[in-house]
C-alpha positions, -999 to +999 in steps of 0.1 A: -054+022+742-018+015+748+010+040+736-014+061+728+018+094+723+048+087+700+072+116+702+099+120+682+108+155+687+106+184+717+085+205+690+057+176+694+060+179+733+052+215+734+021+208+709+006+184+737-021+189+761-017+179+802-035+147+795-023+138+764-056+113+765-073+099+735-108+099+740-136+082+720-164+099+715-188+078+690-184+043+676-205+019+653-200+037+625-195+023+589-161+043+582-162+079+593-148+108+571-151+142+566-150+156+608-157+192+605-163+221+639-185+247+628-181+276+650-218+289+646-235+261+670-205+248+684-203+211+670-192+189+653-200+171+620-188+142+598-195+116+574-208+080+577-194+066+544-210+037+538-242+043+557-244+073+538-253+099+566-240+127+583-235+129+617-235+152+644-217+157+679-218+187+708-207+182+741-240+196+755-264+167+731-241+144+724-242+124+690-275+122+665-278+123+626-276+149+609-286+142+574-298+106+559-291+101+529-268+123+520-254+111+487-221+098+507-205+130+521-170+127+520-151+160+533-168+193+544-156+229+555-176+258+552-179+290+535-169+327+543-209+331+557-207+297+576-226+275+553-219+237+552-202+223+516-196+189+512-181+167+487-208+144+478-195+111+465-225+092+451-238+129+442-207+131+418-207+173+434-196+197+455-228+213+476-238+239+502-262+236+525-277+271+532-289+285+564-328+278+557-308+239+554-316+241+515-289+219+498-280+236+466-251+227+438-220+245+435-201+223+409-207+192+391-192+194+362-153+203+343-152+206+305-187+190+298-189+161+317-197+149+352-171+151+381-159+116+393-167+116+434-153+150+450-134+139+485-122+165+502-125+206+507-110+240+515-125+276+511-092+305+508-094+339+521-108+352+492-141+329+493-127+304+462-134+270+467-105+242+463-113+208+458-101+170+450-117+145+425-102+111+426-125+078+413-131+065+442-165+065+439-163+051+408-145+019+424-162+015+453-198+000+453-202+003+490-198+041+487-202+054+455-216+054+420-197+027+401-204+043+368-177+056+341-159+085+353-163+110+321-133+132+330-097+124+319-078+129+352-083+126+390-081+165+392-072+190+416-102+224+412-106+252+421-140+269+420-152+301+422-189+302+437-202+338+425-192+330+389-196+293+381-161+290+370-143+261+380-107+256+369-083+226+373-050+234+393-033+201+392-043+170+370-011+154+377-024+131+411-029+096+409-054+101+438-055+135+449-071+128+485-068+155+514-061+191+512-050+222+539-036+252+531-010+264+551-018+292+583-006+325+560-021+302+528+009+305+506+010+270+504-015+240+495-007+205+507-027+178+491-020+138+498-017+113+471-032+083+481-026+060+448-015+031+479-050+024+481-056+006+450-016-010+443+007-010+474+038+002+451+020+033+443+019+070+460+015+075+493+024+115+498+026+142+509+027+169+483+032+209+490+025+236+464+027+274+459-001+292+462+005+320+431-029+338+429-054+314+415-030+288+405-005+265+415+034+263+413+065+247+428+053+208+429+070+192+460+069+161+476+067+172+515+067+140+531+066+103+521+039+087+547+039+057+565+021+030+568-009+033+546-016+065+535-018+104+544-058+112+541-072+142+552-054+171+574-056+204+593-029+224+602-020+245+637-016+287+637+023+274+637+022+257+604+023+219+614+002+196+597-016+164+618-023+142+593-042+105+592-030+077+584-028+040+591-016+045+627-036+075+638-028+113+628+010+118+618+020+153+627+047+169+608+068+206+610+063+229+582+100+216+570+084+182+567+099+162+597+081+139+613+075+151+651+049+129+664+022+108+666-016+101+676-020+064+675-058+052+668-071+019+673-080+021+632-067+038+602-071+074+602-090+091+578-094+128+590-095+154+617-107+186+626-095+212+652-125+226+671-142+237+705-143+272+716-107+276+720-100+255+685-072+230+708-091+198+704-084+177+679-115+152+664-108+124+645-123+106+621-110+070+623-127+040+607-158+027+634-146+056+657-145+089+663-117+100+690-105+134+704-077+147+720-073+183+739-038+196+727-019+224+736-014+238+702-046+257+683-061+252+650-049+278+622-083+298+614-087+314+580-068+344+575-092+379+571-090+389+531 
């Protein structure tokens, strides 16, 4: 892959590895989504969209399924004890896989009726669960539901597991996509990805507040091109890699533009992960790529 490194500022040099090599790792894949490193077994999972399977990687057994069908997984993370939660498109729900690999509901519902297709997912500090809802899977037969979405906007939640009680933070997306909260998490970046279905409509970056359990201080961060900004992860610096059409964007925490990934395909997520948390996976249509960096993944500050 040619020009594989667009740099654009010395910040981005010093975030690169010594062989600044894009490497595919698994291809043949319906559109992957959702790349996740869990630190308890060391590997790597994501989602097979349209196939609607899981998948799993590890440098020492290479690539197999992980879970068939699995209600089209869109974005996972994982809770303060480890355990898996997914967005499940199809499933219209967020869920969580326990240890014993029981698959158990955390939220699939707001205000009486059913969530649309929950896309992407992020667990704070304090163990709450944040989480987008656009309609894709209401649109999309090839990897959703395609029936009438019962709620009035593509909301932004947040959900607390021990309770039940889920909340919306933002109802003011037209598709409220990915989601990362910053290293110290004062601050929540979700992307807009309204492009998708109209190409005059949103295709941001948006950065908010973080004020307790709510949101303030709506920003636009960064305007994204081409396509759209999809799912992101952010460094223990505070700069976000994002995909997008060309491959993962990364950008400072003062929203410049300092670089670039370039994929073959659109970008649809990454995940930093390995022992040392400086590779960088990536979800990106048929494929899914890594690079070794010279940066490392923000972890989840100690409550």
């Amino acid at each position: 892959m040619a020009e594989q490194i667009e740099i654009f500022s010395d910040e981005f040099e010093k975030l690169l590895g010594k062989t600044r090599e894009v490497t595919q790792l698994e291809t043949g894949m319906g559109f992957c989504e959702g790349t996740h490193w869990l630190d308890e077994g060391n590997y790597l999972v994501w989602s097979d969209l349209p196939n609607n399977r899981m998948m799993r990687w590890s440098e020492s057994d290479g690539t197999s399924v992980f879970r068939e069908p699995c209600a089209n997984t869109n974005g996972h993370t994982t809770d303060l004890e480890g355990r898996i939660l997914s967005c499940e498109t199809s499933g219209r729900r967020v869920s969580r896989t326990e240890h014993d690999g029981t698959i158990v509901t955390l939220a699939d519902r707001y205000r009486g009726g059913r969530l649309t297709s929950p896309n992407d997912i992020v667990v704070k500090s304090d163990g709450s669960v944040w989480f987008t809802d656009p309609d894709y899977g209401a649109l999309d037969p090839d990897l959703g539901h395609m029936k009438r979405t019962e709620q009035d906007h593509n909301g932004v939640y947040r959900l607390v597991p021990e309770t039940g009680v889920l909340t919306a933070v933002s109802e003011d997306f037209e598709k409220p996509n990915g989601l990362a909260f910053s290293p110290d998490e004062s601050v929540l970046y979700i992307s807009d990805t309204g492009r998708t279905h109209g190409e005059f409509r949103t295709h941001r970056l948006m950065a908010f507040d973080v004020q307790g359990d709510k949101l303030a201080n709506p920003r636009v961060f960064a305007e994204v091109e081409p396509w759209v900004p999809d799912g992101m992860r952010v460094d223990v610096n505070g700069n976000l890699f994002v995909a997008a059409g060309d491959g993962i964007q990364c950008f400072n925490p003062a929203g410049e533009l300092i670089g670039k990934i370039h994929t073959p395909e659109v970008a649809a997520n990454c995940s930093f992960g390995m022992s040392d948390r400086q590779t960088l996976f990536i979800a990106a249509t048929s494929s899914v790529w890594s690079i070794e960096l010279g940066t490392v993944g923000a972890r989840r500050p100690v409550a």
